[in-house]
C-alpha positions as CSV (number, residue, x, y, z in Angstrom):
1,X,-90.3,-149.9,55.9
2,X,-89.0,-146.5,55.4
3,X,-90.0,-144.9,52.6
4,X,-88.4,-141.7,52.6
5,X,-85.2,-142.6,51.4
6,X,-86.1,-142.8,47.8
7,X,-88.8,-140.0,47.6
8,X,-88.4,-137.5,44.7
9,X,-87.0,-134.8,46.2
10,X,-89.5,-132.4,47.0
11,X,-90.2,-128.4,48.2
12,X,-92.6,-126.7,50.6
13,X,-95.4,-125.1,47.9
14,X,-95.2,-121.1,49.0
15,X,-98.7,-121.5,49.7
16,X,-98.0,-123.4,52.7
17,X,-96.8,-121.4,55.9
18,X,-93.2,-122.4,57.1
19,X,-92.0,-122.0,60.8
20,X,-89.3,-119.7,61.9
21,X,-87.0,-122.5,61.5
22,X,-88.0,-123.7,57.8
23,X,-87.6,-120.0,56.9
24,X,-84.3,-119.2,58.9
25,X,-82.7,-123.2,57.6
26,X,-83.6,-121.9,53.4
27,X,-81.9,-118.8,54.2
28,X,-79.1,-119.8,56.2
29,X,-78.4,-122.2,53.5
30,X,-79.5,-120.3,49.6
31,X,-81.1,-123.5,48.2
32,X,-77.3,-125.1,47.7
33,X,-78.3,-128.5,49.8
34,X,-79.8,-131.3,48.6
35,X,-83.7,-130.6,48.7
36,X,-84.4,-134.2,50.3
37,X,-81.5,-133.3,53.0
38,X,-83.7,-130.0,53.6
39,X,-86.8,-131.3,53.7
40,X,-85.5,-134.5,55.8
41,X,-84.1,-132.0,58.6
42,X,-87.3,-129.6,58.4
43,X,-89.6,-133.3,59.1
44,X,-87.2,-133.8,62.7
45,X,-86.2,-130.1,63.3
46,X,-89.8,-128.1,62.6
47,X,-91.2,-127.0,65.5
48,X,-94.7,-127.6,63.8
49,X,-96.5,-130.7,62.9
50,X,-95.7,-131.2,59.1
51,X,-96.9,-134.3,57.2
52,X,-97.1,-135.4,54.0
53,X,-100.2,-137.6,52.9
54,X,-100.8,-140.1,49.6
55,X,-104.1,-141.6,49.2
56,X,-104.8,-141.5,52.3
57,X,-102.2,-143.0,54.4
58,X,-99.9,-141.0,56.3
59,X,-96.2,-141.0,54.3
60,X,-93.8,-139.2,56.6
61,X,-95.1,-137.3,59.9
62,X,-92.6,-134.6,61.9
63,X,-90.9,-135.8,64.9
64,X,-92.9,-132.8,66.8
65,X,-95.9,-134.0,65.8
66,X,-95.2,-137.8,66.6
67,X,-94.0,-136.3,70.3
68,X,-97.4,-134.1,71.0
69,X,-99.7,-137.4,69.9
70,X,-97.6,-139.7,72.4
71,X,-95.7,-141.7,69.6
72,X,-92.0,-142.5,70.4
73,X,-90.6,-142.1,66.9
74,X,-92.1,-140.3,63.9
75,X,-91.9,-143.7,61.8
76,X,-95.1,-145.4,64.2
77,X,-97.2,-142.9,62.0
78,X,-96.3,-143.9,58.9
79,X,-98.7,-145.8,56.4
80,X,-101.1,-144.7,59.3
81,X,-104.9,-144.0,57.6
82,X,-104.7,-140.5,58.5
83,X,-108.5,-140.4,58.9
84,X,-107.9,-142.6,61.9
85,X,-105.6,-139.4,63.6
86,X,-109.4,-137.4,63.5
87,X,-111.9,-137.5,65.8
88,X,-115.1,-139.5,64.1
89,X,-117.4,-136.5,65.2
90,X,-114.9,-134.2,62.9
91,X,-113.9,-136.7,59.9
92,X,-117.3,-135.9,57.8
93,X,-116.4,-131.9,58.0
94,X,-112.4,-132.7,57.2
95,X,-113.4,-134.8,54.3
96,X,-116.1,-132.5,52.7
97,X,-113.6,-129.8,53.0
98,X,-111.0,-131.6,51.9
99,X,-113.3,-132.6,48.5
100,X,-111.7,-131.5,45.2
101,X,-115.1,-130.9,44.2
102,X,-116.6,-128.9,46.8
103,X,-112.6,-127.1,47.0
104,X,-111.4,-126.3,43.3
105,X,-108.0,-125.6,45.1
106,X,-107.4,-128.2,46.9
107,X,-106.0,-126.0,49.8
108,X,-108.2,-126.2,53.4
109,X,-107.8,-125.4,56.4
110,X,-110.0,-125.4,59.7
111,X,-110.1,-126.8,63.6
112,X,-110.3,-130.4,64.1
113,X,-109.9,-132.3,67.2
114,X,-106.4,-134.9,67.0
115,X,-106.6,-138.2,68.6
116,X,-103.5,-139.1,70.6
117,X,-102.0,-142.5,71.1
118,X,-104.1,-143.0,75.0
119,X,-107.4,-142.4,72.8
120,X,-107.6,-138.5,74.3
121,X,-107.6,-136.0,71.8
122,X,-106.2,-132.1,71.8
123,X,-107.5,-129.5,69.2
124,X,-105.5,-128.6,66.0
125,X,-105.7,-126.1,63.6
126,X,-105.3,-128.0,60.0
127,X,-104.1,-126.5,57.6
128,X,-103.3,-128.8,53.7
129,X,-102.3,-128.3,50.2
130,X,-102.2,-130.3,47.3
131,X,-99.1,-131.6,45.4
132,X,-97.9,-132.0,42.4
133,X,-99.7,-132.4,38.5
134,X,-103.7,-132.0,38.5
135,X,-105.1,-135.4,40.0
136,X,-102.3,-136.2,42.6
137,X,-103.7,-137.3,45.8
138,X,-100.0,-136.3,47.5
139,X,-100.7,-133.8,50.1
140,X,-98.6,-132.1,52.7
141,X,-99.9,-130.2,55.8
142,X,-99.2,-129.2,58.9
143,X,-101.1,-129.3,62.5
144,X,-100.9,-126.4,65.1
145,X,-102.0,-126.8,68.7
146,X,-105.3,-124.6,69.5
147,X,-106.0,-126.4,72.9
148,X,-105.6,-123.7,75.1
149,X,-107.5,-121.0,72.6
150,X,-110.1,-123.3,72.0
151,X,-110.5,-123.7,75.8
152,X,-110.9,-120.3,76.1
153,X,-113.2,-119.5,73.3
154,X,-115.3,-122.0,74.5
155,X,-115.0,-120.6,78.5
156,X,-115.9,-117.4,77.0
157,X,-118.8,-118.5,74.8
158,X,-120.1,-120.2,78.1
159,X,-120.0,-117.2,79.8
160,X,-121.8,-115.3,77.2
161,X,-124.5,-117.5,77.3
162,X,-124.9,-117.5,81.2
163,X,-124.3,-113.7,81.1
164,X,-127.0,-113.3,78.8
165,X,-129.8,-115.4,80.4
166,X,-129.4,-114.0,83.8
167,X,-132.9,-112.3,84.3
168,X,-131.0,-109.7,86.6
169,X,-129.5,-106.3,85.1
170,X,-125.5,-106.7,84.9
171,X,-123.3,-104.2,83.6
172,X,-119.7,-104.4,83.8
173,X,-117.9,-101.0,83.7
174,X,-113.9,-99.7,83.9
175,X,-111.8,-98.0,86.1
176,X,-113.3,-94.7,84.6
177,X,-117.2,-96.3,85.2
178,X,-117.3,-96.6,81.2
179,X,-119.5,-99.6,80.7
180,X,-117.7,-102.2,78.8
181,X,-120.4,-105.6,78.5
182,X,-124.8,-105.2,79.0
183,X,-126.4,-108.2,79.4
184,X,-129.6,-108.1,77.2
185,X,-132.2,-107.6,80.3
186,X,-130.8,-104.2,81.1
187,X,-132.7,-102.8,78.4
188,X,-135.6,-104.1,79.8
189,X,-135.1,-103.3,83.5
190,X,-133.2,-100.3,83.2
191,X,-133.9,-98.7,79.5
192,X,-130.6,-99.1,78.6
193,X,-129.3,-99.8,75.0
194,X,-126.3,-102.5,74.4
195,X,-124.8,-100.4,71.5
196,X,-125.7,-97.3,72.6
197,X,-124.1,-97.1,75.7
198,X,-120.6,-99.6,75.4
199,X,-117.6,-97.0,75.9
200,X,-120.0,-94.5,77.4
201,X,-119.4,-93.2,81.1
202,X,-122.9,-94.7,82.7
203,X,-124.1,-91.2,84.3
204,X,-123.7,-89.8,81.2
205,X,-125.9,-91.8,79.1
206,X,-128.4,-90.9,77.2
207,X,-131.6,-93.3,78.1
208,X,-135.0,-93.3,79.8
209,X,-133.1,-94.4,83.6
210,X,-133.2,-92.5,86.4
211,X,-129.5,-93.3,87.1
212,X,-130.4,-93.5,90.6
213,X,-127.2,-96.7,90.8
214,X,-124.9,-93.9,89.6
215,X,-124.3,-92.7,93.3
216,X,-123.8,-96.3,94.8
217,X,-121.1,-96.7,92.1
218,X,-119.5,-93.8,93.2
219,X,-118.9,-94.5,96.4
220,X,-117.9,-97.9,94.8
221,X,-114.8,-95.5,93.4
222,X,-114.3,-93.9,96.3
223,X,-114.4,-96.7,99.2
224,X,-113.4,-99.4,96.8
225,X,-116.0,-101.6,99.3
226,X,-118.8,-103.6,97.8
227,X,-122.1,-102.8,98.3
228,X,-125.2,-105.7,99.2
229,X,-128.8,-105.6,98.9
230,X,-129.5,-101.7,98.4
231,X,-132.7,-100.5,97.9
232,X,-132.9,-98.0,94.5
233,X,-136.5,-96.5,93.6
234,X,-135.2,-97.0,89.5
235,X,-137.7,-94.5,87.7
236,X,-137.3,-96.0,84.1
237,X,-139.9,-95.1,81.4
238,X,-141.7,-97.9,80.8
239,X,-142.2,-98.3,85.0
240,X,-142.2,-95.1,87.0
241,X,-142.1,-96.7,90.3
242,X,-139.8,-99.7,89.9
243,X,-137.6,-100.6,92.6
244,X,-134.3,-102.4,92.1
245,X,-132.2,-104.2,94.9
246,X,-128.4,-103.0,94.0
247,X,-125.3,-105.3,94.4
248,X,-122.0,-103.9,93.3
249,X,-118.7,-105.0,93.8
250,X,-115.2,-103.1,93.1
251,X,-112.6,-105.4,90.5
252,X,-109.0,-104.2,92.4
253,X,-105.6,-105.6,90.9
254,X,-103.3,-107.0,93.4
255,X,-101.7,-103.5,94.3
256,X,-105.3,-102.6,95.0
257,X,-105.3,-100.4,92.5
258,X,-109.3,-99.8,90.8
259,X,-109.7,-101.5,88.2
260,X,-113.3,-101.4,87.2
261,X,-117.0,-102.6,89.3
262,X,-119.8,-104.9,88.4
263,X,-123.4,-103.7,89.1
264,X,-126.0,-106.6,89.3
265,X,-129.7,-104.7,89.5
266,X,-132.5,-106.9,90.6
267,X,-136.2,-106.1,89.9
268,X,-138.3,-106.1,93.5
269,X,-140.6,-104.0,92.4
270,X,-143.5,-106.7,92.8
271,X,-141.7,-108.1,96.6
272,X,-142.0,-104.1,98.1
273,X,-145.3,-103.9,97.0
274,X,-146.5,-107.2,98.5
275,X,-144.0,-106.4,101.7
276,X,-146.2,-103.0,101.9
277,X,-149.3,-104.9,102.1
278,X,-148.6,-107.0,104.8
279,X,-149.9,-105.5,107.9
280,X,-148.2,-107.7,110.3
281,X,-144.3,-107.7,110.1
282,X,-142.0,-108.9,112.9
283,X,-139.3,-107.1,111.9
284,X,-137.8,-103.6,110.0
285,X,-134.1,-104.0,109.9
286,X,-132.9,-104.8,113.5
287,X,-136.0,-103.1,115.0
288,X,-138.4,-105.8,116.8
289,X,-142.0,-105.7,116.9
290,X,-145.2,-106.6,115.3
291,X,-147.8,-104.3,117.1
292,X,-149.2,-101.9,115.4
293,X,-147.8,-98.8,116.8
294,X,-144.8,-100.6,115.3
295,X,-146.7,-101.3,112.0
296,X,-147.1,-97.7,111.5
297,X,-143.7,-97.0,111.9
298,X,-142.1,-99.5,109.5
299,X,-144.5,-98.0,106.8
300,X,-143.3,-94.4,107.7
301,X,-139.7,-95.5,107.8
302,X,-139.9,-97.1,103.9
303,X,-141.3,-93.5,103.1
304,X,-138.5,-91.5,104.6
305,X,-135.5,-93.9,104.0
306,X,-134.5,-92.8,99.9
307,X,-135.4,-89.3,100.8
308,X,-132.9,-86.3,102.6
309,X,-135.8,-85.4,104.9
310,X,-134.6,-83.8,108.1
311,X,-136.3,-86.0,110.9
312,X,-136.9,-86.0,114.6
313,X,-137.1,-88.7,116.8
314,X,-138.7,-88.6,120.1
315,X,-139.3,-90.8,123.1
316,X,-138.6,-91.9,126.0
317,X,-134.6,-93.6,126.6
318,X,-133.9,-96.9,126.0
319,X,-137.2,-96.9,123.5
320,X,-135.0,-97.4,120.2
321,X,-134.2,-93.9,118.9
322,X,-130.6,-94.9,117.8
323,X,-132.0,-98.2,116.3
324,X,-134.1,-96.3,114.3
325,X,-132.1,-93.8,112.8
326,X,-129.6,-96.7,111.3
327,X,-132.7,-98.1,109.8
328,X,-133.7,-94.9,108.3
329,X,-130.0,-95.0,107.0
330,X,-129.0,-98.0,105.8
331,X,-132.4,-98.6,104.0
332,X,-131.7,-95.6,101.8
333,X,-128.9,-94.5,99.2
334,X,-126.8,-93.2,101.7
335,X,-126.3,-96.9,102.9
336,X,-122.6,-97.3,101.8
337,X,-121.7,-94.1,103.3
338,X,-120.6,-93.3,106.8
339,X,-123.4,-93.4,109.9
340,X,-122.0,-91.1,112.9
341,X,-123.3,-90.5,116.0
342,X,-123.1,-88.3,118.2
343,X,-124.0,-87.9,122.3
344,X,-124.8,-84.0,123.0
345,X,-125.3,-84.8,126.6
346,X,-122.1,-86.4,127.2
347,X,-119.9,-82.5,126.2
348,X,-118.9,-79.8,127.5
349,X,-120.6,-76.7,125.1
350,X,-116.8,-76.4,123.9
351,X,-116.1,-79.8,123.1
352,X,-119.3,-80.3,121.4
353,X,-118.2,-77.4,119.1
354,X,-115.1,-79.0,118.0
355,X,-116.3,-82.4,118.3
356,X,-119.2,-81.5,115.6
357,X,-117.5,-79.2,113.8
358,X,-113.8,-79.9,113.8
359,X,-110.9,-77.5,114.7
360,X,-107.4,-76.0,113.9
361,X,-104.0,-76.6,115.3
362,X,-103.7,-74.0,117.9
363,X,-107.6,-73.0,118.0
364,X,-107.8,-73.2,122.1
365,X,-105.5,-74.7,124.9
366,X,-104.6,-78.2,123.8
367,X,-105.8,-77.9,120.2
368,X,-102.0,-79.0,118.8
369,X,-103.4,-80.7,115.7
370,X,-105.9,-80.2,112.9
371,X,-108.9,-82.7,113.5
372,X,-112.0,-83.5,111.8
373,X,-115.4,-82.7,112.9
374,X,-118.4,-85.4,112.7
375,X,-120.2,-83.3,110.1
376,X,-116.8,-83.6,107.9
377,X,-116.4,-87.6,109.0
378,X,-120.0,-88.1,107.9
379,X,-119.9,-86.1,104.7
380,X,-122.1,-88.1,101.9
381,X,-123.8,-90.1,104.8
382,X,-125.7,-89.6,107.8
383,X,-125.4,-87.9,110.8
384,X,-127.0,-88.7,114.2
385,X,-127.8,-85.6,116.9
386,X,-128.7,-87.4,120.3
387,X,-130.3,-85.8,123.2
388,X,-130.3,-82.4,121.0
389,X,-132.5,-80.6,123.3
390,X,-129.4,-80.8,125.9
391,X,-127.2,-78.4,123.4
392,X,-126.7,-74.8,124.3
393,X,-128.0,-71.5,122.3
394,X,-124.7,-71.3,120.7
395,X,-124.6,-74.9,119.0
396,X,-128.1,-74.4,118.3
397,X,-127.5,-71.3,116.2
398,X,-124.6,-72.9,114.2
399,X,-126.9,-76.5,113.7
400,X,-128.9,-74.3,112.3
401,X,-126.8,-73.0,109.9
402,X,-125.1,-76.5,109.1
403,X,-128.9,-77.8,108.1
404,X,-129.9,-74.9,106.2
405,X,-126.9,-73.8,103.9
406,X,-124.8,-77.3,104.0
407,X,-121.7,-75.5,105.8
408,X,-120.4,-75.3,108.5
409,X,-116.9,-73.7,109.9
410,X,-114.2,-75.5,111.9
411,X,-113.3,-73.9,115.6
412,X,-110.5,-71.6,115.0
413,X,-111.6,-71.1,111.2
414,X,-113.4,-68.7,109.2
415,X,-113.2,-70.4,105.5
416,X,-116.6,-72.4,105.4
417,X,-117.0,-75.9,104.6
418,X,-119.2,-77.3,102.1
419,X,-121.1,-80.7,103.2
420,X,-123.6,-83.1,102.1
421,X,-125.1,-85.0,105.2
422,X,-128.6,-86.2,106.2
423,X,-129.5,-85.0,109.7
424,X,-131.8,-87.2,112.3
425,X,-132.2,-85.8,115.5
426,X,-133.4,-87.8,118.9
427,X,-134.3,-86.8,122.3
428,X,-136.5,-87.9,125.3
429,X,-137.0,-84.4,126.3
430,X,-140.5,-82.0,125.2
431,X,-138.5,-79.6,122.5
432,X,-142.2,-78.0,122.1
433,X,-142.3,-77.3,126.3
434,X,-138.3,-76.1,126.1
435,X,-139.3,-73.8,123.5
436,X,-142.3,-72.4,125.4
437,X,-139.7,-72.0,127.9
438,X,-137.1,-69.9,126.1
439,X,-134.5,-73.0,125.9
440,X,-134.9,-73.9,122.3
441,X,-135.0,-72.2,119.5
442,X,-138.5,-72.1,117.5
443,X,-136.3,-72.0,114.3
444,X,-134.2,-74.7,114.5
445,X,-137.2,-77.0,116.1
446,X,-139.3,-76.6,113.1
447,X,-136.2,-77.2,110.8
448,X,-135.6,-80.3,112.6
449,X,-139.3,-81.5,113.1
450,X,-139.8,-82.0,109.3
451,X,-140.9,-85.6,109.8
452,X,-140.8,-86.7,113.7
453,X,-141.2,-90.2,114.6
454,X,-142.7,-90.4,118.1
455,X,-141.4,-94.0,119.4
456,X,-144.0,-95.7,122.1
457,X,-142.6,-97.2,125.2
458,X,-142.5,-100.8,125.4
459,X,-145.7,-100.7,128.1
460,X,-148.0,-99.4,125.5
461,X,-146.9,-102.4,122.8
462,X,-146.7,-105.6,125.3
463,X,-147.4,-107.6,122.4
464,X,-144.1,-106.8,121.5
465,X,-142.6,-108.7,124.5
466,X,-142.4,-112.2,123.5
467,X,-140.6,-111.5,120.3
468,X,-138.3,-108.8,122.4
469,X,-137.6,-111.7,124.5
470,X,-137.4,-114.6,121.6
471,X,-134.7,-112.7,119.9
472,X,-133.1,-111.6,122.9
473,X,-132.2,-114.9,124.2
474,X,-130.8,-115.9,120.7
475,X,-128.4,-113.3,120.8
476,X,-127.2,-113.9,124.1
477,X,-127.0,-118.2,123.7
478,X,-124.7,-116.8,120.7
479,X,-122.3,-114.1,123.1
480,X,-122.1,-116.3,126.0
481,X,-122.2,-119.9,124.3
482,X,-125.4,-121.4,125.9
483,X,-128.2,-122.9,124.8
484,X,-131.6,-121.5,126.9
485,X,-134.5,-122.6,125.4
486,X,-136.2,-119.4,127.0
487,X,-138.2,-118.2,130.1
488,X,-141.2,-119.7,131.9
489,X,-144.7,-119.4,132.0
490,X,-144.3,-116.7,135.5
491,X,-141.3,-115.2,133.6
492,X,-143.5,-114.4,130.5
493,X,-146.2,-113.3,133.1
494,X,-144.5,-110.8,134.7
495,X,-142.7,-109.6,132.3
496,X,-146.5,-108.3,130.4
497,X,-147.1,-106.7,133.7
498,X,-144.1,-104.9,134.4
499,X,-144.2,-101.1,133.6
500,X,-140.9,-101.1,131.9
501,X,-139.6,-97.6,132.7
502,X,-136.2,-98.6,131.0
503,X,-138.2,-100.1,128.1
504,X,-136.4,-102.1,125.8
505,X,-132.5,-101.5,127.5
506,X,-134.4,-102.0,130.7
507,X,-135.6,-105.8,129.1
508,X,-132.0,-106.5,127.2
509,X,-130.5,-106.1,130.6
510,X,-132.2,-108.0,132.6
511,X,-132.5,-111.1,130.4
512,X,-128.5,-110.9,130.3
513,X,-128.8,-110.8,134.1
514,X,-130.7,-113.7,133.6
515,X,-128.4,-115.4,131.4
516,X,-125.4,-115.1,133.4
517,X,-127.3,-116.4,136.9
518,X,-128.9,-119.4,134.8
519,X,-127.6,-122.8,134.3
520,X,-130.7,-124.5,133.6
521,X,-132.6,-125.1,130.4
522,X,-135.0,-121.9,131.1
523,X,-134.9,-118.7,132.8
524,X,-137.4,-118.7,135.5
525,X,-138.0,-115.9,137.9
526,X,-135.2,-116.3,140.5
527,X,-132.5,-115.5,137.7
528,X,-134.0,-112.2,136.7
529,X,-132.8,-108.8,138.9
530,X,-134.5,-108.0,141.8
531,X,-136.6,-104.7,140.6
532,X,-138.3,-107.1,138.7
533,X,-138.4,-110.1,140.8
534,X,-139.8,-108.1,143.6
535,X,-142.0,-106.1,141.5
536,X,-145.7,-106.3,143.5
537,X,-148.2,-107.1,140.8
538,X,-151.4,-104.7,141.1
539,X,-154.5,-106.3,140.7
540,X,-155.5,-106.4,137.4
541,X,-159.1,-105.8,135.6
542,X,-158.9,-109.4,133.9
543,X,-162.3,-110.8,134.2
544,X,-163.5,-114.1,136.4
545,X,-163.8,-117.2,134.4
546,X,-167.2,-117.3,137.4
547,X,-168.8,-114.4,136.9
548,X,-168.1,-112.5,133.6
549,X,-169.2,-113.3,130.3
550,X,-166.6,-111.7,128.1
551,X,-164.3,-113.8,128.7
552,X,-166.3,-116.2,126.5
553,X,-165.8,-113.5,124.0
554,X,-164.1,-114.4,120.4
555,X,-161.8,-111.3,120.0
556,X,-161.3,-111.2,123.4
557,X,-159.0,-114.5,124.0
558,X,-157.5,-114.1,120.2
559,X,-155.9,-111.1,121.8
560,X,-155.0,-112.6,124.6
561,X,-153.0,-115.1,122.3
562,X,-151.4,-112.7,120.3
563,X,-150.4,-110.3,123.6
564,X,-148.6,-113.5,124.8
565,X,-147.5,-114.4,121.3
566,X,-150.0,-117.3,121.9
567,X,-148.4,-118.8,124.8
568,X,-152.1,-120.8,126.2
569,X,-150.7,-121.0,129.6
570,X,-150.0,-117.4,130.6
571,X,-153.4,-116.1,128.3
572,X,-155.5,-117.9,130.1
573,X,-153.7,-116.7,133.4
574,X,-154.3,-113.5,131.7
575,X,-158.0,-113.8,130.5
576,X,-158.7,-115.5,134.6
577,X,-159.5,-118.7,133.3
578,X,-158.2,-122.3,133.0
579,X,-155.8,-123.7,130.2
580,X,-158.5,-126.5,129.9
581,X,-161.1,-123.8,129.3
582,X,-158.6,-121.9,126.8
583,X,-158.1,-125.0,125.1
584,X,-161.7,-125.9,124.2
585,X,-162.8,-122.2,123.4
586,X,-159.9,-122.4,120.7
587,X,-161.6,-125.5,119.2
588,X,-165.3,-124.3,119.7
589,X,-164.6,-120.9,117.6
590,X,-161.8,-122.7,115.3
591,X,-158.8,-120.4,115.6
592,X,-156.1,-121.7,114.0
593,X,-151.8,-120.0,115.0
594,X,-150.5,-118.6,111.4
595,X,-148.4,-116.1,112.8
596,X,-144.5,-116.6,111.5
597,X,-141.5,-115.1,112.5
């Protein structure tokens, strides 16, 4: 039964907010309609959800309000308990705030969560007033949606609490690298202060860190790429040698326009230093090998790879050379910058010039445009010199130059150009002999031969062969879709007694020989070229399982196994005795395979 229609006509107390429309209907109309007509219209008009409440039971309810819980008409709510519209978990907070003792005023308002006809429930902001003479439990309110705030607030407190448990350094920064948002273990991985350093540019900082992440986010800026897994030696106070594995990624809007960067710093301070200790490694970026010739030179390149060392590479061709300068660069800082090589052998003295160097339109015949050199393309990164000893006196003399004062000068141009680029040099020839000789200059050798890294030939580290030829054949199932399980027993034999004089190239290319003439399950020796295939094997110093004793020896057949990466059939072919002997002098010493790739 309706109710309404003999209420006391009543207003809206000041104290409670009105909507647009309440306020735009009592001024559209100066207070000359009938207050129950006014407040009648405002119940099925009011774009909020008004009610009015007496002892506890809903008395009238706005049609907008009815609509939002599910209800067809606003009526269905009244004589409602109106406790029954709040969630249980929220009625004990709604009813001690709504407590005339505990609330002198009467007036309340906070969040509750509404329950809807289908039992679901959407978050309101409440907001209540008393009515009426001292002791009146009429009440009029009104509900305001905060679903999609609360939603929010709560996605946002989430995200606070995972940002701040990461054990990982996170900082989030602007399009000018001003660092909006610390997580709390930045202070204690990189020194850094929450409230110190919000709205500061991070290089400019005041604090105990090295700032060494400040040139990865620059590049960040400038190539608006992200960068993985870099390598920073992070010299904060409390640990002088920590090292930190950057990640950093670029925020762009959809114009591409830079927006800001996250930097996530990870402590592997403890992982390098065990990594260091370990004397047998398979593996130093895409370099192969676990002898220890090869040892050495992972150790060497972890030394050189965060500094701007000038370094020479030497050996013979098809040992590596290139291989190992990318290492040396994309271990280091420079790793988001540009790696450029360049061939010395392949150029005319002329080309070279203006291939290193760059030129200007009309600087020789054919010169019609302005183009960049390699030391200009590789500015910030690294730059690659191979076969330098081929280069003539004149490149020599401006090398020099370009390594010593960090400019150079195009072809054509007399304006120098600044530039900040690491220099590795490689060649297979004897730059010592060629200087003997009066075809290198002394100077620029011994500015180049800062650091050299002398790279063995595949015949000196054998050991090296089964892996070479393990990850070989998975790279080449992957390019021409097959699945070889790998080479035989004779394959694996000749292959340790082949001189290699094309060393590593020399192996690639003839286990892709072998790949394209096999369609069987392994490579045996009929699919490999025919250098190799016809190579005449010279009789080898391997002692007699008959008549020599040190073939009994310990040491002896665990090298054996680890030369053929502990392949029992070609070791024992290689120590001259049987598999069956092999196979009991393993169990009579108790040697036990813990080598993992």
């Amino acid at each position: 039964m309706k109710k309404t229609k003999n209420l006391t006509p009543l207003m809206i107390p000041e104290t409670l907010d009105q909507s647009p429309g309440e306020r735009v209907f009592s001024e559209a109309h100066g207070g000359k309609e009938n207050p129950g007509d006014l407040m009648d219209l405002m119940f099925r008009t009011a774009p909020v959800g008004l009610y009015m409440v007496e002892n506890g039971a809903l008395l009238r309810a706005a049609s907008w309000l009815a609509d939002l819980l599910g209800y067809e008409i606003s009526e269905a709510l009244e004589g409602k308990p109106f406790r029954e519209l709040i969630h249980p978990e929220d009625i004990e907070a709604m009813e001690r705030d709504l407590s005339l003792e505990d609330n002198p005023s009467g007036s309340v308002q906070q969040n509750v969560r509404v329950l809807k006809k289908d039992g679901s429930f959407i978050w309101m902001s409440l907001r209540e007033n008393p009515m009426g003479s001292k002791g009146s439990s009429l009440k009029v309110g009104r509900f305001v949606e905060i679903t999609p705030v609360k939603q929010l607030i709560d996605h946002q407190s989430r995200l606070n609490a995972i940002f701040g448990k990461v054990k990982d350094s996170v900082i989030m920064l602007d399009a000018e690298l001003r660092v909006i948002s610390i997580n709390s273990s930045t202070r204690t991985l990189c020194g850094l202060n929450g409230r110190q350093v919000v709205g500061q540019v991070l290089s400019q900082c005041s604090a105990p860190c090295s700032k060494a992440c400040c040139d990865i986010l620059n590049q960040i800026f400038e190539f608006k790429q992200a960068v993985k897994d870099v390598p920073v030696e992070c010299r904060a106070t409390s640990r002088p040698q920590q090292i930190v594995s950057v990640n950093s990624s670029p925020f762009l809007d959809p114009e591409g326009r830079f927006m800001g960067a996250v930097l996530v710093a990870k402590d592997i301070t403890l992982l390098k230093n065990i990594e260091k200790e370990l004397e047998d490694r398979h593996q130093f970026q895409n370099i192969i090998g676990k002898s220890k010739k090869m040892q050495d030179i992972y150790k060497l390149l972890e030394d050189l790879a965060s500094l701007e060392t000038t370094v020479l590479l030497t050996g013979e061709s098809g040992t590596g050379k290139e291989l190992m300068a990318k290492a040396l660069h994309y271990s280091g800082r420079r790793a988001a910058r540009s790696f450029v090589a360049v061939n010395c052998s392949a150029l005319a003295e002329g080309l070279l010039e203006s291939e290193l160097f760059g030129h200007v339109k009309g600087a020789f015949t054919g010169a019609v445009t302005d183009k960049m050199g390699r030391f200009q393309a590789a500015d910030g990164g690294t730059i690659l010199i191979d076969e330098i000893g081929d280069i003539s006196p004149l490149i020599q003399l401006k090398l020099l130059r370009v390594i010593q004062e960090k400019e150079f000068e195009r072809v054509g141009e007399s304006m120098p150009r600044k530039v900040d680029v690491r220099v590795i040099a490689c060649t297979n020839k004897d730059l010592k002999a060629k200087v003997k000789a009066g075809e290198f200059r002394e100077d620029l050798y011994y500015r180049l031969k800062v650091v050299e890294i002398p790279l063995p030939p595949l015949r000196e580290r054998l050991e090296d062969v089964p892996l070479l030829v393990n990850h070989t054949c998975k790279l080449f199932n992957r390019i021409f879709n097959k699945s070889i399980a790998g080479i035989s027993g004779d394959v694996l034999t000749l292959f340790m007694e082949y001189p290699w004089p094309g060393n590593v190239r020399e192996l690639k290319h003839a286990i892709e020989c072998a790949f394209v003439l096999c369609h069987e399950k392994v490579i045996n020796v009929n699919h490999l070229p025919q250098e190799i295939r016809h190579f005449k094997r010279q009789a080898r110093s391997m002692p007699s399982h008959t008549n020599n004793k040190k073939a009994n020896n310990e040491q002896d057949i665990l090298e054996a196994l680890n030369k053929t990466y502990w392949n029992k059939t070609v070791a024992a072919r290689l120590l001259g005795i049987s598999r069956q002997t092999l196979y009991r002098k393993i169990h009579e010493y108790g040697m036990i395979h813990t080598d993992v790739t």
